[in-house]
DODO-641222 format. One record per atom (N, C-alpha, C): x, y, z; residue number from 1; atom name. Coordinates in nm, 4 decimals, always signed. Layout:
BEGIN
REC       px       py       pz num atome
REC        X        Y        Z NUM    CA
...
//
This chain:
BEGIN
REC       px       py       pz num atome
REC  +0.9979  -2.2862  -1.1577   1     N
REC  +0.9366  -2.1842  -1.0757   1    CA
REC  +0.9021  -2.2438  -0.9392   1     C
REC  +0.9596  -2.2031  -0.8594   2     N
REC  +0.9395  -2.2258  -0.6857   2    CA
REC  +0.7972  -2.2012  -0.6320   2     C
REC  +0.7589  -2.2109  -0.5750   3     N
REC  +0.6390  -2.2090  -0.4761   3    CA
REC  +0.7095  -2.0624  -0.3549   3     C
REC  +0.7133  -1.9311  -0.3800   4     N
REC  +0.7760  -1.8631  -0.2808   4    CA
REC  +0.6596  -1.8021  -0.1760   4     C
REC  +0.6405  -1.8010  -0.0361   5     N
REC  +0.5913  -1.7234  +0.0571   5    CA
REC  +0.5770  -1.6371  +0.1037   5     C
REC  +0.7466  -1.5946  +0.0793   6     N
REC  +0.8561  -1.4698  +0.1704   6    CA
REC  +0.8066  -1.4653  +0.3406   6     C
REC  +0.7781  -1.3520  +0.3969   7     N
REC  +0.7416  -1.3213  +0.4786   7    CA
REC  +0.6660  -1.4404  +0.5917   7     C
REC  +0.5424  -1.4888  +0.4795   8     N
REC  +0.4839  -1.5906  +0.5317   8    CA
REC  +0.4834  -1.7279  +0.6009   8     C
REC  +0.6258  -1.7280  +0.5284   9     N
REC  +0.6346  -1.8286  +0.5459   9    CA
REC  +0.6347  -1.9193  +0.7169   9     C
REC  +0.7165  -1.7936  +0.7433  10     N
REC  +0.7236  -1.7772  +0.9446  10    CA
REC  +0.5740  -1.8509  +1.0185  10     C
REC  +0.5014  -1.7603  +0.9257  11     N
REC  +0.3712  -1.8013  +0.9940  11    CA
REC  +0.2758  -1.8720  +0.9757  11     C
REC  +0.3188  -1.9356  +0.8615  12     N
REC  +0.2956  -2.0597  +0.8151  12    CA
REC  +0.2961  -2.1650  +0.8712  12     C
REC  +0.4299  -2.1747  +0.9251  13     N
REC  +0.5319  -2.2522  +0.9937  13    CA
REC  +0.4527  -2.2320  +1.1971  13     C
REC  +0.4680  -2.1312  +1.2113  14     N
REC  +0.4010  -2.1157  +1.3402  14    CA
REC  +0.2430  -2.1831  +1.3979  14     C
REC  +0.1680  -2.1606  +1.2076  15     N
REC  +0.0631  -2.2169  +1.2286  15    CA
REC  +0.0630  -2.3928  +1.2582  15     C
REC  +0.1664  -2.4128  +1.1790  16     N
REC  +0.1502  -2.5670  +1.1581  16    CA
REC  +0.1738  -2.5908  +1.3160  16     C
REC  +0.2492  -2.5249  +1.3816  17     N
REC  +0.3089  -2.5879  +1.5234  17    CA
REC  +0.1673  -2.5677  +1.6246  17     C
REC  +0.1134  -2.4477  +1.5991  18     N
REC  -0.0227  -2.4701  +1.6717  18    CA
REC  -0.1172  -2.5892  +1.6294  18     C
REC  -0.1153  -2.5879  +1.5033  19     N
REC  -0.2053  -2.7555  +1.4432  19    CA
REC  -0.1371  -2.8386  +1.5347  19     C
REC  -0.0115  -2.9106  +1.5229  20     N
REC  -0.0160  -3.0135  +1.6142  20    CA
REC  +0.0218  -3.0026  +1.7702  20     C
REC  +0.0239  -2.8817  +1.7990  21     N
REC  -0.0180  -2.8946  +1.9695  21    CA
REC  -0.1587  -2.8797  +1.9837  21     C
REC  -0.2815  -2.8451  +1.8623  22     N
REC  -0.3928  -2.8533  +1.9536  22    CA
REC  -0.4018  -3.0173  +1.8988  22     C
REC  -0.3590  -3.1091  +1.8253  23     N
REC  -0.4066  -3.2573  +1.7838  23    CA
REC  -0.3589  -3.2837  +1.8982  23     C
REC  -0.2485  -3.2917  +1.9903  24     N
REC  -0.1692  -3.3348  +2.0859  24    CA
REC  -0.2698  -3.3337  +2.2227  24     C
REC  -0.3355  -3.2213  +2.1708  25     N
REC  -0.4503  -3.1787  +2.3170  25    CA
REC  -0.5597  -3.2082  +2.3197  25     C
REC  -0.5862  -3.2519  +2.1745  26     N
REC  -0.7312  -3.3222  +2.1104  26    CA
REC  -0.8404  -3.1392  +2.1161  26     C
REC  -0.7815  -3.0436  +2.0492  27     N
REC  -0.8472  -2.9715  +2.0722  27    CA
REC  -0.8855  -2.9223  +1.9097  27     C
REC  -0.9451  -2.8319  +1.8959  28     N
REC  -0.9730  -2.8156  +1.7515  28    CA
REC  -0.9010  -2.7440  +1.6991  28     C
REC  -0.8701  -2.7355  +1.5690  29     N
REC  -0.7338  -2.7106  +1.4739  29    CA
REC  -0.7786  -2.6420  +1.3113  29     C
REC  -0.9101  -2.6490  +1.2674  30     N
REC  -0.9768  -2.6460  +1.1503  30    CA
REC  -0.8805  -2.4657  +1.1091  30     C
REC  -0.9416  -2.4173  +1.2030  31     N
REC  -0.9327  -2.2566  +1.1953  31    CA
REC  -0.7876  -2.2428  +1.1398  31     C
REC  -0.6856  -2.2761  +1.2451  32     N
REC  -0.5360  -2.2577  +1.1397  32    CA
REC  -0.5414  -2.3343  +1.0318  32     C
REC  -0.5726  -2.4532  +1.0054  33     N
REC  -0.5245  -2.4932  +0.8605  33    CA
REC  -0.6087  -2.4169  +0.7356  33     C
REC  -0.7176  -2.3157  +0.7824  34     N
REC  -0.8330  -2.2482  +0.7437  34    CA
REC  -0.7182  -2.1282  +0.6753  34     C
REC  -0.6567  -2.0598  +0.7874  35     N
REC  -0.5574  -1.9437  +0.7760  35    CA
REC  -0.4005  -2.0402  +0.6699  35     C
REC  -0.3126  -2.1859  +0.6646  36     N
REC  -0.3055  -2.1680  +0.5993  36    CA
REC  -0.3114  -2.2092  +0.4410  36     C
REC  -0.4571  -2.2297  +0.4251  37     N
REC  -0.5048  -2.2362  +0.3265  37    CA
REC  -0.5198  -2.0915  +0.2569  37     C
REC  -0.5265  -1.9657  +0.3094  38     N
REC  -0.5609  -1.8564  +0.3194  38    CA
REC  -0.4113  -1.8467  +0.2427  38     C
REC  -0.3024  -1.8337  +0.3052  39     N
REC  -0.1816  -1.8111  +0.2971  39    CA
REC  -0.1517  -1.8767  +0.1424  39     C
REC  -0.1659  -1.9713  +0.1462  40     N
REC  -0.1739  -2.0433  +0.0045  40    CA
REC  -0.2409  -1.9697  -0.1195  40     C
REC  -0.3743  -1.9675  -0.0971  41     N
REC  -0.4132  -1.8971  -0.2180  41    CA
REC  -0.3739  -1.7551  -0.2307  41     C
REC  -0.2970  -1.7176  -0.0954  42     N
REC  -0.2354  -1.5658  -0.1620  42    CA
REC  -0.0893  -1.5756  -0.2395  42     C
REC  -0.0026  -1.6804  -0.2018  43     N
REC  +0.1249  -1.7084  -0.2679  43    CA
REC  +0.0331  -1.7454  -0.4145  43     C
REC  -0.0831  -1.8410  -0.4522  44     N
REC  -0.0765  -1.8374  -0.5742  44    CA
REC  -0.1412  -1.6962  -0.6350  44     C
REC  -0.1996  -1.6235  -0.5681  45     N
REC  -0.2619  -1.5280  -0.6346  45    CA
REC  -0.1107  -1.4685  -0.6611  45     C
REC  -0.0059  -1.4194  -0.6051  46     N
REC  +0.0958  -1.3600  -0.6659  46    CA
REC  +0.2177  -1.4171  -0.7255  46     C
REC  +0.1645  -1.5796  -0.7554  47     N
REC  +0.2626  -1.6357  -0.8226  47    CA
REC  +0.2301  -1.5751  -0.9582  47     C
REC  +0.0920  -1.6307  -0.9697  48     N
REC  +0.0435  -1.5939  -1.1122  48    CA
REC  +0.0702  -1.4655  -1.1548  48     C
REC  +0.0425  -1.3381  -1.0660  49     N
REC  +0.0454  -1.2204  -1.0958  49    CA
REC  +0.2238  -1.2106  -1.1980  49     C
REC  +0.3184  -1.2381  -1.0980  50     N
REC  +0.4217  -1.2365  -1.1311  50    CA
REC  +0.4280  -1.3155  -1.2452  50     C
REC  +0.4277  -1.3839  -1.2582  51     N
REC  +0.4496  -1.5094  -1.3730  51    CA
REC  +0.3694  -1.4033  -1.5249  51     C
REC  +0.2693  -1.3643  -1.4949  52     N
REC  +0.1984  -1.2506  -1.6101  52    CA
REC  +0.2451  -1.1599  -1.6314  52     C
REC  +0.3216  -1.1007  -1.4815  53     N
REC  +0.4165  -0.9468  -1.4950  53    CA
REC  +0.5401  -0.9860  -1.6146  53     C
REC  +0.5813  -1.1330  -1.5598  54     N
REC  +0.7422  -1.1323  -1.6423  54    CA
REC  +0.7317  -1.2392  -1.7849  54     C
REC  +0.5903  -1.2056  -1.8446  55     N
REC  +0.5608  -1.2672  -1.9615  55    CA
REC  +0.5817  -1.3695  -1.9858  55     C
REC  +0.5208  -1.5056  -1.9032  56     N
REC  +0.5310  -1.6611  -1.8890  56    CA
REC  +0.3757  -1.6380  -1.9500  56     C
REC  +0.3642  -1.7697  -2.0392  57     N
REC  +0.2315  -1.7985  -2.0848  57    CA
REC  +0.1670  -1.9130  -1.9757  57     C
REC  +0.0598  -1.8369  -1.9642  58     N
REC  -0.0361  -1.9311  -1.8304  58    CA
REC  -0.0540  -2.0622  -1.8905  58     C
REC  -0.0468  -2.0863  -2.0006  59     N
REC  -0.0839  -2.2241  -2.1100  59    CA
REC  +0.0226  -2.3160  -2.0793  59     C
REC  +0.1569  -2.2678  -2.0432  60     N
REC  +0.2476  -2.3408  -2.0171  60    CA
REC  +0.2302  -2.4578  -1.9080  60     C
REC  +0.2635  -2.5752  -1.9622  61     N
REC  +0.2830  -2.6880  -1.8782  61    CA
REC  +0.3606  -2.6514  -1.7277  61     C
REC  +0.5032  -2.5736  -1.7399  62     N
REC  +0.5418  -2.5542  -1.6057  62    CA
REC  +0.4505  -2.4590  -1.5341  62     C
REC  +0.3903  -2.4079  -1.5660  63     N
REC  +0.3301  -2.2801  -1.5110  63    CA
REC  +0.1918  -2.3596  -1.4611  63     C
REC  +0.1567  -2.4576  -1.4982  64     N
REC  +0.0456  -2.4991  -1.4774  64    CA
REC  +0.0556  -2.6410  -1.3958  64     C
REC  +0.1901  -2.6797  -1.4179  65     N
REC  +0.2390  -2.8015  -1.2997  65    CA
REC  +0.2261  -2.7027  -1.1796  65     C
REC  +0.2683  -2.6299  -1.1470  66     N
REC  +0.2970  -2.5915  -1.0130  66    CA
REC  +0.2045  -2.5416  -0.9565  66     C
REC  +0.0939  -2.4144  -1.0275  67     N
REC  -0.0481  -2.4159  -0.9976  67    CA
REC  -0.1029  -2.5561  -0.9560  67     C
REC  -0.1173  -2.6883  -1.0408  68     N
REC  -0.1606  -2.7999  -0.9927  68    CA
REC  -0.0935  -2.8307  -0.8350  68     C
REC  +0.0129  -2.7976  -0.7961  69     N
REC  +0.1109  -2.8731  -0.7237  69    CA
REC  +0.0452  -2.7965  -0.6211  69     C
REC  +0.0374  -2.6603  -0.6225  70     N
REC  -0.0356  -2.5261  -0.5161  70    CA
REC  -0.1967  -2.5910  -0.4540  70     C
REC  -0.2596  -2.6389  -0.5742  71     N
REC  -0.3848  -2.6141  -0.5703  71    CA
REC  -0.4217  -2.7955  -0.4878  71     C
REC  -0.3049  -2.8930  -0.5264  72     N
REC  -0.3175  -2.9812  -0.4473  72    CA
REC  -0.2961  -2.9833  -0.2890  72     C
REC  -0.2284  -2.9322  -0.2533  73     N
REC  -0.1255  -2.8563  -0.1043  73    CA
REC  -0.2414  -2.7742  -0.0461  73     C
REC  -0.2924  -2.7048  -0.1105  74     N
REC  -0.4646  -2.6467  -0.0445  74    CA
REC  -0.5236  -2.7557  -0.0498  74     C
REC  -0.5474  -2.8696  -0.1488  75     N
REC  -0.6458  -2.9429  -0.0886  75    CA
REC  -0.6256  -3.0452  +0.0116  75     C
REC  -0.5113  -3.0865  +0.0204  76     N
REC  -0.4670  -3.1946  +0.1371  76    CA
REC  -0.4894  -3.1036  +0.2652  76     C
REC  -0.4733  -2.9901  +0.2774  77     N
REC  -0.4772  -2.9110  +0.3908  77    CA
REC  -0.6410  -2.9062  +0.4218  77     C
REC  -0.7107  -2.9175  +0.2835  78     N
REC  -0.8989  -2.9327  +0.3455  78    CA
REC  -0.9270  -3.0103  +0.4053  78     C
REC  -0.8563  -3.1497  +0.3018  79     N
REC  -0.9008  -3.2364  +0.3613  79    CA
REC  -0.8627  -3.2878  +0.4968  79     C
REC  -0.7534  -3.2651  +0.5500  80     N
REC  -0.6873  -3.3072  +0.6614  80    CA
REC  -0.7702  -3.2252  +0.7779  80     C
REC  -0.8893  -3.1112  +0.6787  81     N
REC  -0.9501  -3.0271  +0.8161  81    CA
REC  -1.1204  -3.0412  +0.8496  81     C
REC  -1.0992  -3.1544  +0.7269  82     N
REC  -1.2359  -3.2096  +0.7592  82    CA
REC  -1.3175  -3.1040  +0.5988  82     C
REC  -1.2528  -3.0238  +0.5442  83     N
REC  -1.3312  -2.8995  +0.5047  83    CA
REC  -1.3726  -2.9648  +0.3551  83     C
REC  -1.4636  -2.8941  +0.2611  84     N
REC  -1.5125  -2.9451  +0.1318  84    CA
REC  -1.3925  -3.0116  +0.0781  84     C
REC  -1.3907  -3.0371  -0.0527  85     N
REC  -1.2345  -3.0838  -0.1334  85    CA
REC  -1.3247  -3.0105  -0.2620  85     C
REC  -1.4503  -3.0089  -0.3251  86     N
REC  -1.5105  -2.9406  -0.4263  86    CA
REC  -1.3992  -2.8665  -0.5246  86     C
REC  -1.4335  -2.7924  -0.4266  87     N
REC  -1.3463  -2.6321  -0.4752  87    CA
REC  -1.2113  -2.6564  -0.5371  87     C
REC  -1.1275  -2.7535  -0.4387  88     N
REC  -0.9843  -2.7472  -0.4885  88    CA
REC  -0.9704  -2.8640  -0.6216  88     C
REC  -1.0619  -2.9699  -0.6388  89     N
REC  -1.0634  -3.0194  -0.7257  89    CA
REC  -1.1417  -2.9496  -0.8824  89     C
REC  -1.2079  -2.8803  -0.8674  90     N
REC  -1.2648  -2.8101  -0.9777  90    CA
REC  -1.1459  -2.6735  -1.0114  90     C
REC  -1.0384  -2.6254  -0.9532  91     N
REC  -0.9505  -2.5623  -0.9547  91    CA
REC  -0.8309  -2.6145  -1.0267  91     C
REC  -0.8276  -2.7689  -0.9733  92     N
REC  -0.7229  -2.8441  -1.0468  92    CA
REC  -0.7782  -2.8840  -1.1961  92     C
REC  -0.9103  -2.9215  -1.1939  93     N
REC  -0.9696  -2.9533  -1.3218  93    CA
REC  -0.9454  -2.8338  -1.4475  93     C
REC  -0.9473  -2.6755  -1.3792  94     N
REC  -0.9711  -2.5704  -1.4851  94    CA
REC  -0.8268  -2.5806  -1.5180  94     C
REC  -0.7234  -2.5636  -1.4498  95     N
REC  -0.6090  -2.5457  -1.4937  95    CA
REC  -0.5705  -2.6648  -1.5745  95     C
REC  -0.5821  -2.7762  -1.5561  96     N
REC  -0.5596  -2.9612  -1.6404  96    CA
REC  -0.6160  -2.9100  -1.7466  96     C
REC  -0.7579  -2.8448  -1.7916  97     N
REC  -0.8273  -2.8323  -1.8701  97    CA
REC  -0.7847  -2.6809  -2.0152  97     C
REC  -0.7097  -2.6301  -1.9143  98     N
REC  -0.6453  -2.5157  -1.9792  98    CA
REC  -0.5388  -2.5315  -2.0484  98     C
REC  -0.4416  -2.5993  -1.9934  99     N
REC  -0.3142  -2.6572  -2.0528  99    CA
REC  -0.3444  -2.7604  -2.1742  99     C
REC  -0.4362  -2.8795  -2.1458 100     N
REC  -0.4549  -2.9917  -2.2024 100    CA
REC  -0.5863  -2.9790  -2.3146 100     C
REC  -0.6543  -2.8667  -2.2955 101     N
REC  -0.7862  -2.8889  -2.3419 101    CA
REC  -0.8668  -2.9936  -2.3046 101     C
REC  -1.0141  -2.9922  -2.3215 102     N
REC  -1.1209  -3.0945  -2.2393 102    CA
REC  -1.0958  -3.1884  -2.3368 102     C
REC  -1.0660  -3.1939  -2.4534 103     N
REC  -1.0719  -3.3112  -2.5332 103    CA
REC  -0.9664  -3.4158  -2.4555 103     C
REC  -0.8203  -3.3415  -2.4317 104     N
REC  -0.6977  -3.3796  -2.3638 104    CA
REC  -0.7264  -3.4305  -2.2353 104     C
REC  -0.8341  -3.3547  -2.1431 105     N
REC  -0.8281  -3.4018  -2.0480 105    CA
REC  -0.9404  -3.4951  -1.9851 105     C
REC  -1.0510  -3.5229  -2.0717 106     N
REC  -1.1041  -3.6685  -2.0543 106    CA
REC  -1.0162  -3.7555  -2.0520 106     C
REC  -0.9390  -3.7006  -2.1864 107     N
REC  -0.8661  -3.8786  -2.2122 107    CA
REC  -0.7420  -3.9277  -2.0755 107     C
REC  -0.6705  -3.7879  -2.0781 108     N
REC  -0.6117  -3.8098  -1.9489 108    CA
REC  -0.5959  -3.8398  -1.7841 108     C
REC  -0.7380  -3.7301  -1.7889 109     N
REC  -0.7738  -3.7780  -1.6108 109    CA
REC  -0.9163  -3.7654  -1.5986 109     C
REC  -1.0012  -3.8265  -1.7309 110     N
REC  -1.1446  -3.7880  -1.6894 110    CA
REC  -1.1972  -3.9119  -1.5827 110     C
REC  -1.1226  -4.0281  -1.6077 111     N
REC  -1.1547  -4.1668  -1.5721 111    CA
REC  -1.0966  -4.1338  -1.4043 111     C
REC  -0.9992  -4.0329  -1.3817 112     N
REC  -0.9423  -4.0722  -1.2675 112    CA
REC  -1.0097  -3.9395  -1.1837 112     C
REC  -1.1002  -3.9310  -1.2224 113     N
REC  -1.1741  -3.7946  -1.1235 113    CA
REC  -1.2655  -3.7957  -1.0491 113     C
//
């Protein structure tokens, strides 16, 4: 399962080019990577949707790699904006925790959290 945008992707892409002409200008940049972080959690809000429409179990390992893969890609984008990381790590934790169970996922990434 792909990571798809459609539409967005344009402006995705547009945003990123404003991020590094305002770094270039030393000017502030938070706000687009704000928008697309925005953009992000709407591709996953309708990954999932879809993925539920065409009867994939959310329990699934692939289904839940790529949520992880989504939910990391929002957080490098926080962090690169200065913004919390909280959120996107307690996001990655529910889904690790869903797939793996908490018993599964002490043993796996409780040490590395």
């Amino acid at each position: 399962m792909a990571i798809k945008m459609d539409g967005n992707q344009n402006y995705f892409n547009r945003l990123q080019q404003k991020i590094e002409q305002a770094q270039r200008e030393n000017k502030p940049y938070a706000h687009y990577i704000e928008r697309q972080i925005k953009l992000l959690e709407e591709a996953h809000d309708e990954f999932v949707a879809k993925v539920t429409k065409e009867g994939y179990d959310l329990n699934s390992p692939n289904i839940g790699e790529v949520e992880v893969r989504q939910y990391s890609a929002m957080r490098a984008l926080a962090e690169k904006a200065g913004l919390p990381l909280e959120k996107y790590d307690e996001m990655i934790k529910s889904v690790q925790v869903r797939i793996f169970g908490e018993e599964n996922y002490e043993r796996l990434f409780g040490n590395n959290q």
